[in-house]
PATOR-930067 format. One record per atom (N, C-alpha, C): z, y, x negated; atom name; residue number from 1; residue in one letter. Coordinates in nm, 3 decimals, always signed. Layout:
<guvexs>
guvex z Z	y Y	x X	atom CA	nr NUM	rest A .
...
</guvexs>
This chain:
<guvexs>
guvex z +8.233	y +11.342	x -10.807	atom N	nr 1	rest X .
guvex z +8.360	y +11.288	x -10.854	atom CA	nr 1	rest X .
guvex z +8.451	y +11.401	x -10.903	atom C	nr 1	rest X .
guvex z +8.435	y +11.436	x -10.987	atom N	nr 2	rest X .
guvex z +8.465	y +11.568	x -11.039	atom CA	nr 2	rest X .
guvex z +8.518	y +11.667	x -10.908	atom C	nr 2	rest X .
guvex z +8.432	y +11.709	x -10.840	atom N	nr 3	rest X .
guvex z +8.497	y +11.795	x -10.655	atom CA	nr 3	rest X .
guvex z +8.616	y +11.737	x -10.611	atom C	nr 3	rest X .
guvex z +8.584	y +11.595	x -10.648	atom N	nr 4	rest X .
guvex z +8.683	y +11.535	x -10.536	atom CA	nr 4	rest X .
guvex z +8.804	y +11.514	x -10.619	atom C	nr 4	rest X .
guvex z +8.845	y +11.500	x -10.755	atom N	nr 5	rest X .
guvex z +8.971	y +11.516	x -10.887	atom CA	nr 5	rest X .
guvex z +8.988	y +11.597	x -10.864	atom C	nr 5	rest X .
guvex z +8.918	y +11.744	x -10.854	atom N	nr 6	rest X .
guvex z +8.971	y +11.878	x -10.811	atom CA	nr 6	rest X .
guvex z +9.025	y +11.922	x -10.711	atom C	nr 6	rest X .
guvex z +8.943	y +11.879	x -10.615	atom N	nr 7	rest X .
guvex z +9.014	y +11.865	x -10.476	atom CA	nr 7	rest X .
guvex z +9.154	y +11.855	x -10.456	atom C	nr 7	rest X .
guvex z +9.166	y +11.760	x -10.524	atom N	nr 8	rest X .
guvex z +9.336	y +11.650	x -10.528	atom CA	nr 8	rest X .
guvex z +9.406	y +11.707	x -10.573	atom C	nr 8	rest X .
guvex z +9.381	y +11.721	x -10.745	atom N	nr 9	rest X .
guvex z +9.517	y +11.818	x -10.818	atom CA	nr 9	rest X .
guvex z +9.518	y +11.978	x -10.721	atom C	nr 9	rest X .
guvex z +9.472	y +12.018	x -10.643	atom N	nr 10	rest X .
guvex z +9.466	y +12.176	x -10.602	atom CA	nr 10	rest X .
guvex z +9.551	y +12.132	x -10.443	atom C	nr 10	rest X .
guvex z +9.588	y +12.034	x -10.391	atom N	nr 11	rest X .
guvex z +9.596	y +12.005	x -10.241	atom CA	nr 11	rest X .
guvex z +9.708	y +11.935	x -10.264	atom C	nr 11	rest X .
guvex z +9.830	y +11.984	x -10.200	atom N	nr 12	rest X .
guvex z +9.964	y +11.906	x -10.239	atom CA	nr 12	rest X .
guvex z +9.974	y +11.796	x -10.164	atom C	nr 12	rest X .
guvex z +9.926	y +11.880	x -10.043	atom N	nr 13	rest X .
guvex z +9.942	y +11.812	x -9.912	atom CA	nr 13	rest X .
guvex z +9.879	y +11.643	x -9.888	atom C	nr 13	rest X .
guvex z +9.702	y +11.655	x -9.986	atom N	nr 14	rest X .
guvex z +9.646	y +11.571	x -9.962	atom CA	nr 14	rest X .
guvex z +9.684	y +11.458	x -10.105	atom C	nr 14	rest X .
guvex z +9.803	y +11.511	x -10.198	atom N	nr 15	rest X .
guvex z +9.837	y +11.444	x -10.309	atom CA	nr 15	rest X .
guvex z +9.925	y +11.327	x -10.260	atom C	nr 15	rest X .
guvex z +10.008	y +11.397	x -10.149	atom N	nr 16	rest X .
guvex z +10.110	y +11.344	x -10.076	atom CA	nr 16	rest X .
guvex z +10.076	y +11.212	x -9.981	atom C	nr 16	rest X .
guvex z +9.981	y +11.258	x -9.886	atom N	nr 17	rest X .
guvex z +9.919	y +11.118	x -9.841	atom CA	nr 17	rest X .
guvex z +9.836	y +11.046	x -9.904	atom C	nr 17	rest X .
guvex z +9.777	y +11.072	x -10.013	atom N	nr 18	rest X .
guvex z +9.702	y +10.958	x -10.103	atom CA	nr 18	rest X .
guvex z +9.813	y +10.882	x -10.115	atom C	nr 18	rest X .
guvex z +9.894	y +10.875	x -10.209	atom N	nr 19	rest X .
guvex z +9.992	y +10.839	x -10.282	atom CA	nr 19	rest X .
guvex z +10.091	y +10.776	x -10.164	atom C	nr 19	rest X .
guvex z +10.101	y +10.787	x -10.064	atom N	nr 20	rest X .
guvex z +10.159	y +10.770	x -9.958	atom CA	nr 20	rest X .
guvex z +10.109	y +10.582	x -9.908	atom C	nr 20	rest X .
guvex z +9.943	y +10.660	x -9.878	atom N	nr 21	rest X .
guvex z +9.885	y +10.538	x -9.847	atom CA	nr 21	rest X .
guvex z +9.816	y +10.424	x -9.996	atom C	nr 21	rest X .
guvex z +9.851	y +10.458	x -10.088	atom N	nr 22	rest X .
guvex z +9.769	y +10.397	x -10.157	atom CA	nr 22	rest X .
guvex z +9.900	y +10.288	x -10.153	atom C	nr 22	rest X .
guvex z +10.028	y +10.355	x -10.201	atom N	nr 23	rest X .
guvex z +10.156	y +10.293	x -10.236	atom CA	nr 23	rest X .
guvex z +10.163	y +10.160	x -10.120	atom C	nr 23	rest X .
guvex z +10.135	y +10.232	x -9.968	atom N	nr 24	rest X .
guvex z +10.143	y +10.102	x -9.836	atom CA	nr 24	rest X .
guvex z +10.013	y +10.006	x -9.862	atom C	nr 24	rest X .
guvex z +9.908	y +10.015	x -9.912	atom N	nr 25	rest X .
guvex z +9.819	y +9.934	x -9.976	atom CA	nr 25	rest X .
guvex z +9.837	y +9.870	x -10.025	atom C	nr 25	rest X .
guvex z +9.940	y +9.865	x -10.213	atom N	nr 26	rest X .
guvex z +9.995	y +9.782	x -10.232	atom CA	nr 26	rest X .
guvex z +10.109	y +9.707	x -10.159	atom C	nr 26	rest X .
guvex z +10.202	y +9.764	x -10.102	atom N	nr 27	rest X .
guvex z +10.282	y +9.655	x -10.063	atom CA	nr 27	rest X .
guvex z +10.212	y +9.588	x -9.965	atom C	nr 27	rest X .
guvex z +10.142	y +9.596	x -9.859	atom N	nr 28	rest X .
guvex z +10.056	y +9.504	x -9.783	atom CA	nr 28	rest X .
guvex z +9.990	y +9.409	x -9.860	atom C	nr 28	rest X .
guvex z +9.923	y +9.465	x -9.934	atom N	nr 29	rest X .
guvex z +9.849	y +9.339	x -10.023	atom CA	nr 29	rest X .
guvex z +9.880	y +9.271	x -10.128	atom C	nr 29	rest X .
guvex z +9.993	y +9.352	x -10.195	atom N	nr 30	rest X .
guvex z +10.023	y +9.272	x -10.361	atom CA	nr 30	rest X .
guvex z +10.193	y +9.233	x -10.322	atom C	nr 30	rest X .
guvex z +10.214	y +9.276	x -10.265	atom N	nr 31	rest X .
guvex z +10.360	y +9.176	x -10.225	atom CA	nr 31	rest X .
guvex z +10.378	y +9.041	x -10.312	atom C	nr 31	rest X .
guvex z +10.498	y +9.037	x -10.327	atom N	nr 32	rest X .
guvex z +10.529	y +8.901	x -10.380	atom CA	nr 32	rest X .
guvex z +10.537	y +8.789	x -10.280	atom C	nr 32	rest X .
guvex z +10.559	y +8.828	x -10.219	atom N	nr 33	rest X .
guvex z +10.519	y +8.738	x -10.074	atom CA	nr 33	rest X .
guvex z +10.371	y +8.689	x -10.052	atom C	nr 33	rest X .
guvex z +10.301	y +8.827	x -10.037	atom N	nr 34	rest X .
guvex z +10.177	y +8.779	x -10.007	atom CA	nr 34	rest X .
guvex z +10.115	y +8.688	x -10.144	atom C	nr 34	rest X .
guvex z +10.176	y +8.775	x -10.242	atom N	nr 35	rest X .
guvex z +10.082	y +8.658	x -10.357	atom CA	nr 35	rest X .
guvex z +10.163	y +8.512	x -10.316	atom C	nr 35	rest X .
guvex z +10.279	y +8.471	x -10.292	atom N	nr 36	rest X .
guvex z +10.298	y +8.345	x -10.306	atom CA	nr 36	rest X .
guvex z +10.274	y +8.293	x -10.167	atom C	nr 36	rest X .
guvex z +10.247	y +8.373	x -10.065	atom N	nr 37	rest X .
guvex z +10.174	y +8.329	x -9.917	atom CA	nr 37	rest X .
guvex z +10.014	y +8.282	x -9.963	atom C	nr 37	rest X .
guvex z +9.920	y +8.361	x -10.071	atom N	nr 38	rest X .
guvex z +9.785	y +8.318	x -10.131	atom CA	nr 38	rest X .
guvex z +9.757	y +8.192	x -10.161	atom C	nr 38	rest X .
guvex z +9.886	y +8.190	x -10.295	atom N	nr 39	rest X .
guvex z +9.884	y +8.094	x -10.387	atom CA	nr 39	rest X .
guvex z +9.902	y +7.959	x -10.344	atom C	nr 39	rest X .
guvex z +9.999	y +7.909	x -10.210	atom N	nr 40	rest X .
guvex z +10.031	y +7.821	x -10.145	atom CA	nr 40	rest X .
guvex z +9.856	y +7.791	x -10.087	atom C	nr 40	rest X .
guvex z +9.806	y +7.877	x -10.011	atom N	nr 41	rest X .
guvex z +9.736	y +7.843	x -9.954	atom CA	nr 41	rest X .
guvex z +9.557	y +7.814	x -9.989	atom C	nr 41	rest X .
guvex z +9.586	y +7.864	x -10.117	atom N	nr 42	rest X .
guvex z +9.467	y +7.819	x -10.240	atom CA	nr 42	rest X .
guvex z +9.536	y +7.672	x -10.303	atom C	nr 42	rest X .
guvex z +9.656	y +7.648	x -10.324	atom N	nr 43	rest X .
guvex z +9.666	y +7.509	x -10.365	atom CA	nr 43	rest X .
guvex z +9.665	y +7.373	x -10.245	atom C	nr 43	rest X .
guvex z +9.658	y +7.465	x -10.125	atom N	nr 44	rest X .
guvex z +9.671	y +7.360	x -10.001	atom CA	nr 44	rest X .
guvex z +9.485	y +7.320	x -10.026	atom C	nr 44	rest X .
guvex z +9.409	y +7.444	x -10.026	atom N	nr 45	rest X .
guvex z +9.261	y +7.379	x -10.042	atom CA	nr 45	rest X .
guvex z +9.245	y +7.282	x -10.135	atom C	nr 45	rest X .
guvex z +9.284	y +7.316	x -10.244	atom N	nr 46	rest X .
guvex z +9.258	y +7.270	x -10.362	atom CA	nr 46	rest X .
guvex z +9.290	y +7.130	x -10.332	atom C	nr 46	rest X .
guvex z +9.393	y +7.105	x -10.294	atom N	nr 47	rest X .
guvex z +9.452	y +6.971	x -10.305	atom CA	nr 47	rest X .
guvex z +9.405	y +6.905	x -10.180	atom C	nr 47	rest X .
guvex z +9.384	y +6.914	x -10.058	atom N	nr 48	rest X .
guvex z +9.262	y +6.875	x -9.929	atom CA	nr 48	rest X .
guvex z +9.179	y +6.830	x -9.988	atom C	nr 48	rest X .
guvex z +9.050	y +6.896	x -10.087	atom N	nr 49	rest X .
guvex z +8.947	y +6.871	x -10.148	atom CA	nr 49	rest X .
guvex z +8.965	y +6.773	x -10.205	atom C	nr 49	rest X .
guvex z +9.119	y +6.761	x -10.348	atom N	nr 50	rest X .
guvex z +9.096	y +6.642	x -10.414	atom CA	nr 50	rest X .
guvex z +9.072	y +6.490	x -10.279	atom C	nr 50	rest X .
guvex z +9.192	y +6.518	x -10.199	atom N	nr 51	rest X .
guvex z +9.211	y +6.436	x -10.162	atom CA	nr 51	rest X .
guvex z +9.104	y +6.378	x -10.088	atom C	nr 51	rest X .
guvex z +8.989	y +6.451	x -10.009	atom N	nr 52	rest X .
guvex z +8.845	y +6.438	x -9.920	atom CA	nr 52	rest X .
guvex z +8.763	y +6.367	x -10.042	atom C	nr 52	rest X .
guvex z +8.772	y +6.386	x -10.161	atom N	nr 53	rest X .
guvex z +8.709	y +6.382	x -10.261	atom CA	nr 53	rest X .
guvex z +8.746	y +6.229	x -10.281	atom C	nr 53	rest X .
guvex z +8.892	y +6.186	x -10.302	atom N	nr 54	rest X .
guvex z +8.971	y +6.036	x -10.358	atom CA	nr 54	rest X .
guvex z +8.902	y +5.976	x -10.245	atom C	nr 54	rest X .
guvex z +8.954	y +6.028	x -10.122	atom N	nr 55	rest X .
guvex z +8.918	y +5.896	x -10.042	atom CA	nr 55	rest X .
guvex z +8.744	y +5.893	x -10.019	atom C	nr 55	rest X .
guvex z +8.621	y +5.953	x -10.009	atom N	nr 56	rest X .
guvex z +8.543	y +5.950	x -10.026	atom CA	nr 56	rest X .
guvex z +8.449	y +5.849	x -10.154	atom C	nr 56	rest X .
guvex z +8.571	y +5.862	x -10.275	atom N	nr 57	rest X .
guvex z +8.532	y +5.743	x -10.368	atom CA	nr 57	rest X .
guvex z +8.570	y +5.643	x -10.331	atom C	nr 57	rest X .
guvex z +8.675	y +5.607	x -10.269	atom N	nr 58	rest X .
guvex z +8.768	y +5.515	x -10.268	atom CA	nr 58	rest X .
guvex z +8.643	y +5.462	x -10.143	atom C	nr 58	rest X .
guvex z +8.636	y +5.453	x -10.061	atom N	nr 59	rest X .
guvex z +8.529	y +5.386	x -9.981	atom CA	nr 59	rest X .
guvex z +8.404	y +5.357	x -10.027	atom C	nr 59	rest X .
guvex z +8.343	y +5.372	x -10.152	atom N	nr 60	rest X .
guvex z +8.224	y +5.300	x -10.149	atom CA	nr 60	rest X .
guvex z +8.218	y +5.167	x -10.232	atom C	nr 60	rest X .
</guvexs>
């Protein structure tokens, strides 16, 4: 761990594409989009289930 912190602060070059790609990491994944593209689609389960669940009572 330690080699590889050293590594980094000594390598401009390789400071540059970390930081490069870490930054396109987040926006691919933490987007406000994508969280509210998630969130939609965790409440679509959620709410399927109740509903598999209602009508499942509702028939016996």
């Amino acid at each position: 761990l330690a080699a590889g912190i050293e590594r980094t602060l000594d390598d401009a070059a390789l400071q540059a594409r970390l930081g490069k790609e870490g930054r396109k990491r987040i926006v691919d994944h933490f987007s406000w989009r994508n969280t509210a593209i998630g969130t939609q689609a965790l409440y679509e389960e959620v709410l399927d289930a109740s509903r598999r669940r209602a009508a499942r009572l509702a028939s016996r």
